[in-house]
N, C-alpha and C positions, 0 to 999 in steps of 0.2 A: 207809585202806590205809596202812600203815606201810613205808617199804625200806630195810632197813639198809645198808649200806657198811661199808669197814673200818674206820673210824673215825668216823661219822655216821650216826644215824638219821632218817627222815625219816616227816612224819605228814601224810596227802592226808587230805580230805575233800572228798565230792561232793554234788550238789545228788541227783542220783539213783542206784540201781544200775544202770542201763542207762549211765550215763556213768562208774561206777569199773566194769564189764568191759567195757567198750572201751579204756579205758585200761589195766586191767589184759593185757588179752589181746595189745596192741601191745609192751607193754614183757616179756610173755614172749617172745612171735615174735620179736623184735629179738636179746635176750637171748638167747633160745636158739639161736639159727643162731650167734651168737658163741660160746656153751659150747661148741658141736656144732665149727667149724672149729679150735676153739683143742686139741679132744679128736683130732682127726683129722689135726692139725700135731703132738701128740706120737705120735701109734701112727705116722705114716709116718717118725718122726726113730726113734725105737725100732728099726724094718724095714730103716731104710738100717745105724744103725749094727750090727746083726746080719750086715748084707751081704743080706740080703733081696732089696732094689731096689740097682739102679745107681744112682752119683752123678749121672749123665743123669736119671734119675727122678727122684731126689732134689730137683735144680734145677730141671726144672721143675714139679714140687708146689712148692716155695719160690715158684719166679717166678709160676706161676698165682693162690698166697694173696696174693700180694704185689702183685696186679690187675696182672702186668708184663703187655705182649705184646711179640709180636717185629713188630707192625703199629704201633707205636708209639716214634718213633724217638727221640722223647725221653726215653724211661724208661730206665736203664741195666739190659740184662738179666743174670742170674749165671751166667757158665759154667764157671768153673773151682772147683772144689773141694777141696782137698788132706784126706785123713783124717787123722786126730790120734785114735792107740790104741797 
């Protein structure tokens, strides 16, 4: 199994196939939930700046990716937003 990077390739070898697709299959599922939320934090920045969603949606899509809650008193949550257009 070979995985590039932006400036590094890298070359696995396994004892069997039954242990490079388990390996393979973890570092897609991993990988892919991070594509999928990093694709889904630009289409909701896109909708707010269109005026789509309110800045109240806006922050908390932001606070939810951002694992904030508001049960959680030590996390600092985002509530003001000023636009810039």
């Amino acid at each position: 199994m070979e995985i590039y990077t932006n400036k590094k390739s890298y070359y696995f070898t396994f004892e069997n196939n039954a242990e490079r697709e388990e390996i393979y299959n973890t570092l897609i599922s991993t990988l892919g939930k991070e594509y999928d939320s990093e694709r889904r934090l630009e289409q909701i920045t896109e909708k707010w700046q269109r005026e789509e969603i309110s800045n109240y949606e806006y922050l908390m899509y932001l606070n939810e990716a951002a694992d904030r809650t508001f049960s959680d008193l030590t996390q600092y949550i985002l509530k003001k937003i000023k636009r810039i257009m």
